[in-house]
C-alpha positions in Angstrom: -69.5 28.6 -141.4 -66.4 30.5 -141.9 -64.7 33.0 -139.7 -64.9 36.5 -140.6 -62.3 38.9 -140.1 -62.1 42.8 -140.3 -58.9 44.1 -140.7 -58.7 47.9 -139.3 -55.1 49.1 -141.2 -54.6 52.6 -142.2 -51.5 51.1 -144.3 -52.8 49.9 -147.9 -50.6 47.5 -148.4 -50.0 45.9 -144.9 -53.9 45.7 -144.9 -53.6 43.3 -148.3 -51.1 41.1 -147.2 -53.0 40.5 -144.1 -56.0 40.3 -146.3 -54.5 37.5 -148.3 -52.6 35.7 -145.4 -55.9 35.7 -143.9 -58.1 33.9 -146.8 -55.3 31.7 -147.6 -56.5 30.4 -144.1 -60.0 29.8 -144.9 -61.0 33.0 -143.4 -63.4 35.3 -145.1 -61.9 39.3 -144.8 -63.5 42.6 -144.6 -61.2 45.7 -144.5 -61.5 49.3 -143.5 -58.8 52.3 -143.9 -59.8 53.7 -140.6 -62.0 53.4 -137.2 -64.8 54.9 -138.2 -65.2 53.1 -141.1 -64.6 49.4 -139.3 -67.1 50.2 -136.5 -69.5 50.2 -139.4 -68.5 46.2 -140.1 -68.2 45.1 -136.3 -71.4 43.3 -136.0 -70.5 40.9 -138.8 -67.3 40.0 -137.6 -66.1 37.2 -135.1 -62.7 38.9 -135.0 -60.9 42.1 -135.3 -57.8 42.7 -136.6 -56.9 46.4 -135.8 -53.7 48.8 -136.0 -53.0 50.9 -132.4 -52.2 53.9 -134.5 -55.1 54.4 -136.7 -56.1 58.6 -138.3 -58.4 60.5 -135.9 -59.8 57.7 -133.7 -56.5 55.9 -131.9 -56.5 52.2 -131.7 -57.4 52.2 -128.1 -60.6 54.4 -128.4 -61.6 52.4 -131.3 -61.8 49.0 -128.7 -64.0 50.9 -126.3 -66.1 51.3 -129.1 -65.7 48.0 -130.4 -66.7 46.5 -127.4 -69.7 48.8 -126.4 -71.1 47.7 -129.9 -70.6 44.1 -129.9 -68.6 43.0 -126.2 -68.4 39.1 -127.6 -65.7 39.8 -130.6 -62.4 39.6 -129.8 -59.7 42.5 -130.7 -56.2 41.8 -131.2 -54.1 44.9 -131.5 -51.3 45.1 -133.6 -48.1 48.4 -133.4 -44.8 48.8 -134.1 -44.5 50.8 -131.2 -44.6 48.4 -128.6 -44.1 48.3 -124.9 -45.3 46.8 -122.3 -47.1 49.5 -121.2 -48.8 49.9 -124.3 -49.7 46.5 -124.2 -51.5 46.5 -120.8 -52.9 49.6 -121.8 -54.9 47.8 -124.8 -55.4 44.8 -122.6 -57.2 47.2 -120.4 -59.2 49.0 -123.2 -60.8 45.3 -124.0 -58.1 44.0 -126.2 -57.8 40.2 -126.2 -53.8 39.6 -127.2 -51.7 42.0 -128.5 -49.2 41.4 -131.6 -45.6 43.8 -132.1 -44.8 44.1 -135.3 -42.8 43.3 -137.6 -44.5 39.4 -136.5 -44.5 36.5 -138.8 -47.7 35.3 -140.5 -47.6 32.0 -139.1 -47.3 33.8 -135.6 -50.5 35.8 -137.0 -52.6 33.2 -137.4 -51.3 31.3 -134.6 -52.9 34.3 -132.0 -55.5 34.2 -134.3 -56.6 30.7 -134.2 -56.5 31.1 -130.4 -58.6 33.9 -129.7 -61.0 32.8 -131.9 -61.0 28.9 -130.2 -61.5 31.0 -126.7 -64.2 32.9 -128.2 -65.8 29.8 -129.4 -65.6 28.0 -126.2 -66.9 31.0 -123.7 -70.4 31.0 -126.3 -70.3 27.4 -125.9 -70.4 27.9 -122.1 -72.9 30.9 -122.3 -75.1 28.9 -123.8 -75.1 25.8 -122.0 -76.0 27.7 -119.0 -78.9 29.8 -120.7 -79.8 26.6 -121.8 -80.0 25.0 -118.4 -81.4 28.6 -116.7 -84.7 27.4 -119.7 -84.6 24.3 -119.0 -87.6 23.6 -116.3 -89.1 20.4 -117.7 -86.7 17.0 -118.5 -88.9 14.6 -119.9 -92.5 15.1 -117.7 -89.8 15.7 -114.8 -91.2 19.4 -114.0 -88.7 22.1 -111.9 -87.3 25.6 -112.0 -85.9 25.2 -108.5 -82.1 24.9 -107.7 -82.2 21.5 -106.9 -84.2 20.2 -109.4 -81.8 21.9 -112.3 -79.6 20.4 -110.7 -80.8 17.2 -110.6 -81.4 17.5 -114.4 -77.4 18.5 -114.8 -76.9 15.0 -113.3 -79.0 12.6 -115.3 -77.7 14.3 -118.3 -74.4 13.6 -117.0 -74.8 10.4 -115.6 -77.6 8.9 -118.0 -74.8 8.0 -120.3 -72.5 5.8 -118.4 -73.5 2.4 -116.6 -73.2 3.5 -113.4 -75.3 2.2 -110.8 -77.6 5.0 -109.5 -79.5 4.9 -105.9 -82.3 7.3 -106.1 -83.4 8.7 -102.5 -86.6 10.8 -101.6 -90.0 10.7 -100.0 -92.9 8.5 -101.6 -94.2 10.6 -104.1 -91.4 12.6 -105.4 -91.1 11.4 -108.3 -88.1 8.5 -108.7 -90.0 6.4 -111.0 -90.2 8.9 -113.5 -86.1 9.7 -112.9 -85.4 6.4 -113.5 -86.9 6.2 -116.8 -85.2 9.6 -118.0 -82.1 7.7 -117.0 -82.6 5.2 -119.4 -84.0 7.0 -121.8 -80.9 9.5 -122.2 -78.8 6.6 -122.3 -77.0 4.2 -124.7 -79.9 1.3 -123.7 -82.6 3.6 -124.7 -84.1 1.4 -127.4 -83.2 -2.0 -125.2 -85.6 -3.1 -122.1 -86.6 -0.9 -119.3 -87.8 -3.1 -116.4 -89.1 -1.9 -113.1 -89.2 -3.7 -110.0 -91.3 -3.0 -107.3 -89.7 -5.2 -104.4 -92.4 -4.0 -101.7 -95.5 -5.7 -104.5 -93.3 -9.3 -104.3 -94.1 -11.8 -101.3 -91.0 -12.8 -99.9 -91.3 -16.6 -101.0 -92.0 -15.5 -104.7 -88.8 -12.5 -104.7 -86.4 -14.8 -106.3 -87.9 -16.7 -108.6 -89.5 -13.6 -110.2 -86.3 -11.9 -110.1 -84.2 -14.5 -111.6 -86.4 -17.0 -113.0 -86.7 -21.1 -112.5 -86.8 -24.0 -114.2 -89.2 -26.6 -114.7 -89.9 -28.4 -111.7 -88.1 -26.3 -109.4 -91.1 -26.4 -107.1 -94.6 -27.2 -107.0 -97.3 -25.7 -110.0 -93.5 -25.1 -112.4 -94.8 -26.9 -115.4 -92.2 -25.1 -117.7 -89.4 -22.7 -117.5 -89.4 -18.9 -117.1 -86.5 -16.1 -117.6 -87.1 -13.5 -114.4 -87.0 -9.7 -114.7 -83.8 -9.7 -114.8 -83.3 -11.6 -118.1 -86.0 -10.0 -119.8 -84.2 -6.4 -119.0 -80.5 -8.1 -120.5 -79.0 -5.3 -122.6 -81.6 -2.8 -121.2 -82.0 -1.4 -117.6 -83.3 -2.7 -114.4 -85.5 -0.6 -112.1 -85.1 -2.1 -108.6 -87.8 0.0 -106.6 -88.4 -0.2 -103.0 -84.8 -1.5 -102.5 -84.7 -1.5 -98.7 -87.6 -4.3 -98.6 -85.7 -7.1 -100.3 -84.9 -9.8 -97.9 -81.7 -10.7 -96.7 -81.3 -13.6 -98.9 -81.8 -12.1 -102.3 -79.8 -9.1 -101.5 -76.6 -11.6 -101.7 -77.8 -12.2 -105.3 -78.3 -8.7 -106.1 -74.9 -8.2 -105.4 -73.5 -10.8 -107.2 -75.5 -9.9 -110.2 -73.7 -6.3 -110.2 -70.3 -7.7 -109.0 -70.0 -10.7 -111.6 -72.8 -10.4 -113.9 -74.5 -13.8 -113.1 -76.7 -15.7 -111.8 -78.9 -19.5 -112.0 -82.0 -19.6 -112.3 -84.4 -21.5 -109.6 -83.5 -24.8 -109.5 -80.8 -24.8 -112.2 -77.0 -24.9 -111.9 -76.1 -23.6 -115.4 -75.0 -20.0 -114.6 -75.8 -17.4 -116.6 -74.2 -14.4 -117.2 -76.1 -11.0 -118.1 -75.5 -6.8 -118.9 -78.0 -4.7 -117.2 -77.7 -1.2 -115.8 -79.2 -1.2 -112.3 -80.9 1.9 -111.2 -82.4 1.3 -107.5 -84.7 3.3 -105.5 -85.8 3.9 -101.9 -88.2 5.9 -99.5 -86.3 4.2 -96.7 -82.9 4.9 -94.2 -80.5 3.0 -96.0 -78.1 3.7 -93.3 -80.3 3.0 -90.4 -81.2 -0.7 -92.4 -77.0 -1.4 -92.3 -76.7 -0.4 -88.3 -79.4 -2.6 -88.0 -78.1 -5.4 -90.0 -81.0 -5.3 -92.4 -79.2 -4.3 -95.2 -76.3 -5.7 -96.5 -73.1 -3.3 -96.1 -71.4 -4.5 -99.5 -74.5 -4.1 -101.5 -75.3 -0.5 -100.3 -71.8 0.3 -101.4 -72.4 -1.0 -105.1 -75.6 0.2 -105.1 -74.6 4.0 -104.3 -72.2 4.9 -106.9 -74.3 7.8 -107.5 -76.4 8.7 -104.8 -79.3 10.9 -106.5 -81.4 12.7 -103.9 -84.6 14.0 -104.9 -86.0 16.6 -102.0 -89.7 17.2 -100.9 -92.3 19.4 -102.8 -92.4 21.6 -99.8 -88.6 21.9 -100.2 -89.6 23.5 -103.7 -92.0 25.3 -103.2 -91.3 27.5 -106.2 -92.0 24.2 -108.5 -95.5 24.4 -107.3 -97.2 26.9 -109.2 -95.8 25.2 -112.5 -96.3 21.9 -111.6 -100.0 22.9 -110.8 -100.9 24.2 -114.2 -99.1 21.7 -115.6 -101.4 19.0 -113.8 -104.4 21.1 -115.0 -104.0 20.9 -118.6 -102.9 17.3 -118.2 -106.2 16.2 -116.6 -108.5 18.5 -117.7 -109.2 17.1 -121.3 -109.9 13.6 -119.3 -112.0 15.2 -116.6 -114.2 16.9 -119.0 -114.1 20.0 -117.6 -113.6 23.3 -119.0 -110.9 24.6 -116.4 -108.2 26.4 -117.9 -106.4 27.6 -115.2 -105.5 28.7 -111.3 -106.7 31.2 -109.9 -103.8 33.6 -108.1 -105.7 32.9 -104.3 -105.6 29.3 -105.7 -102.0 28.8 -106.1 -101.4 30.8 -102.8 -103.6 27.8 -100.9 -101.3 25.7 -103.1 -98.1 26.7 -101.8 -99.2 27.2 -98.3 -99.5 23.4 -98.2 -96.7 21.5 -96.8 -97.7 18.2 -99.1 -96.8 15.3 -97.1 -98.0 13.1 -100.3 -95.0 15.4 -102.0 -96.0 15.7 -106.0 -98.3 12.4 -106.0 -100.9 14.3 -103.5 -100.2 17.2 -106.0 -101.8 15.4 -108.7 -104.4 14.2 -107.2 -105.7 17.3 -105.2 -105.7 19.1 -108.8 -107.3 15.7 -110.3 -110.7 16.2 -107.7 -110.5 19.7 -108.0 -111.2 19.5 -111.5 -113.7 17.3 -110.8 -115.7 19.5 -108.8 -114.8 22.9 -110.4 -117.9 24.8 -112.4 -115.7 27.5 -113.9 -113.1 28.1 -115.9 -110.7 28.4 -113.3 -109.7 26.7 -110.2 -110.5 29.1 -107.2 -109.8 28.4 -103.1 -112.7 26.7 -103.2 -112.6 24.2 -105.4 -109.4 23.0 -103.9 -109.9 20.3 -101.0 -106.8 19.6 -98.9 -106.4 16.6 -96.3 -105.9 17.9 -92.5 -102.3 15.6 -93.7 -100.0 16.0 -90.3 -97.2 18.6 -91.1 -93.6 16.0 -91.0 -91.8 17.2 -87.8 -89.1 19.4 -88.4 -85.5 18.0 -87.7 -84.6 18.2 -84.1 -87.7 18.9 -82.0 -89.6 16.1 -80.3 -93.2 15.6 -79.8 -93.2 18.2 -77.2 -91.0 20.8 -79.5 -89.3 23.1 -77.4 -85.6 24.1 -77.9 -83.7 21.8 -80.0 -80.2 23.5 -79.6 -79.0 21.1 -76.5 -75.4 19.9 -78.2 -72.5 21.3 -76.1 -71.3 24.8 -78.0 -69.4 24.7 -81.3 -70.7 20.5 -81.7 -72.3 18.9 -84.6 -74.2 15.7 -84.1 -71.9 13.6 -85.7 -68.9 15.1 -83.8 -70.7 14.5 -80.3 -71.4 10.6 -81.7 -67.8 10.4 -82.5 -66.5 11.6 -78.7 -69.1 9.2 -77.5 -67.6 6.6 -79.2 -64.1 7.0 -78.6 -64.8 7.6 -74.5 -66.8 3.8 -74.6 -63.9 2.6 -76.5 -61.7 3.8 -73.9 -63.2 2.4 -70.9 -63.8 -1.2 -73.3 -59.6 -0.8 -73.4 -60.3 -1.3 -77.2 -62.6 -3.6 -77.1 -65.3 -3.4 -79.8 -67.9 -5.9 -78.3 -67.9 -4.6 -74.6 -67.7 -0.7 -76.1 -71.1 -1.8 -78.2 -72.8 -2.9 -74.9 -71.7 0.4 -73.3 -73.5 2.3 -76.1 -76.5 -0.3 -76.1 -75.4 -1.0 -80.1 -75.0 -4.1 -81.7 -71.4 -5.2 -82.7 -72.1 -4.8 -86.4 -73.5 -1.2 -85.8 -70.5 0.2 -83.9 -68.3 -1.1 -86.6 -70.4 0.3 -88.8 -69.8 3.6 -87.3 -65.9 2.9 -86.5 -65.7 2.5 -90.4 -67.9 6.0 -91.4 -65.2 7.7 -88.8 -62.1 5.6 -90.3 -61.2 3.5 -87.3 -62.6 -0.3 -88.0 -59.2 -0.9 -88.8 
């Protein structure tokens, strides 16, 4: 659509040579003599070209009115009796530039051009957050909470790249279903999505279905089979349960996402492969590498972005939504004529510290509906498990006061002075300071590295 313009002159002819300056352009131009007459064309302008000295109402009153009416439309202010004080003085009245005439029409439309591009670009901005503020479901992904907005700023800006992507969170929180809205806002949308529960494979069977075999490779291969992985080429890879694969298969993990290869099962032909890998754990990554579990090199490539998803009762202000979202999902298959919560319901809801996270969710509303009778759920119809609460960080069994780090410490910064006193007595040595802390050698240097010392 084309910009229109509303040229406030008193002068007749300045205000036609503007006028036709202005069209030349590829603006469109409305005119008015005076103020009165352009506060009257305001609201169908995106930009205001207006005269400091104007008959009755002065150039300065007639941008306080400007902007009462419509605050988003720039004003640029033109005089021939310029100063600098004048100039702030319009600048402070809501002015956006300021032009001193006599100026050049290619200076003109030069200011012009800008203030309407900045114009253009804070709208752009207002509504890309409006839009985010509204946005509370991402594709069946559910959340008006901070963290889940801004989880959904991420995949949006992630989702389009082929970065690797570790997803992190409790069972239940929902990583399967932020995997797929990965893929499915990326440019391998219409290509392969495969998931890969590693937890479901027996250890003897992890590579072969992984990366296929040929025939003959072992005993019951009649003929040969492509693995997951080359039945997701082109597409995405959804590597679940990540901190359960074995040792041995995590070296070919990492070659895949290093080099892009890999042989099959019994075959030496290599073959090379494009996937975007999106991995997924429940599990302490970082505990797995002190314990040498879990490969150091392939946690690195693995958590390009690190995507973590927090607990339901971490959000508790998704709960009410996902509830009655839940309800008018499973209602139509439950046969039931529930329609909604009821408000002492929710509030037995949200009182809940769901251990099972959104999962449990589901499936509390699921045999709820089951046993309603009415048309709405009510406190009784809702049947809890007596679930243990998860301990809250830094109380033991017994509780009691957790706050026992010497004043002004963090944890890690006590670990670190620990570290650095066993070192001392070791005189350097990494091996005898990893006995003095009952660590292996692997897990102090682990450490050493986080604190930038290995070297």
């Amino acid at each position: 659509m084309k910009k229109r313009i509303l040229i406030v002159e008193d002068e007749e002819k300045l205000r036609r040579v503007l006028e036709l300056q202005l069209m030349t352009a590829g603006f469109d131009v409305d005119k008015a003599p005076n103020a009165e007459e352009g506060l009257k064309q305001v609201d169908r302008a995106s930009l205001v070209l207006s005269d400091l000295r104007l008959p009755r109402m002065d150039g300065l009153e007639f941008v306080k009115q400007v902007r009462s009416q419509n605050a988003q439309v720039p004003v640029i202010m033109m005089t021939a009796y310029g100063s600098v004080e004048t100039a702030v003085e319009a600048m402070k009245s809501g002015a956006t530039d300021f032009l001193l005439k006599p100026f050049s029409l290619d200076h003109l439309l030069q200011v012009v051009s800008k203030a309407l591009e900045v114009r253009d670009l804070r709208e752009e901005n207002r509504e890309l957050k409006a839009e985010l503020g509204r946005r509370y479901e991402f594709d069946n992904i559910i959340g008006r909470s901070g963290a889940m907005q801004e989880i959904f700023a991420t995949i949006e800006r992630v989702a389009p790249s082929r970065a690797t992507v570790l997803l992190t969170g409790e069972s239940g929180v929902g990583k399967d279903l932020i995997a797929r809205a990965i893929h499915f806002h990326s440019p391998r949308k219409d290509r392969p999505l495969v998931k890969i529960n590693c937890s479901a494979l027996p250890e003897n069977l992890m590579e072969s279905e992984l990366f296929g075999y040929e025939k003959g490779a072992f005993t019951g291969a009649q003929t040969s089979k492509p693995g997951k992985f080359e039945q997701a080429d082109t597409g995405t890879v959804f590597l679940d349960e990540i901190g359960d694969v074995p040792t041995p298969i995590q070296v070919k993990l990492l070659r895949i996402l290093q080099e892009r290869e890999f042989e099959r099962l019994g075959s030496n032909v290599t073959r090379h492969i494009d996937v975007r890998l999106v991995a997924a754990t429940n599990q302490d990554l970082r505990a797995a590498l002190e314990n040498g579990t879990f490969r150091e090199d392939l946690y690195y490539r693995l958590n390009v972005v690190p995507l973590n998803i927090p607990p339901l009762r971490e959000r508790k202000v998704d709960i009410p939504q996902l509830a009655n979202h839940f309800v008018h999902k499973l209602a139509p298959d439950a046969g039931t004529p529930v329609e909604g919560i009821t408000e002492a319901a929710m509030e037995k809801l949200v009182n809940y510290h769901w251990p099972g996270n959104v999962r449990e969710l589901e499936n509390v509303i699921e045999r709820s509906l089951v046993m309603a009778t009415g048309k709405q759920l009510d406190v009784n119809d809702i049947r809890l498990e007596n679930a243990p609460r998860p301990k809250a960080a830094g109380t033991g069994a017994g509780g009691g006061d957790a706050h026992f780090l010497p004043e002004g410490m963090s944890l890690d910064q006590y670990e670190q002075d620990i570290i650095r006193e066993a070192l001392r007595r070791a005189d350097g040595n990494k091996s005898q300071a990893a006995r003095l802390l009952g660590l292996t050698r692997n897990a102090l240097r682990y450490r050493l590295t986080q604190m930038g010392l290995e070297s």
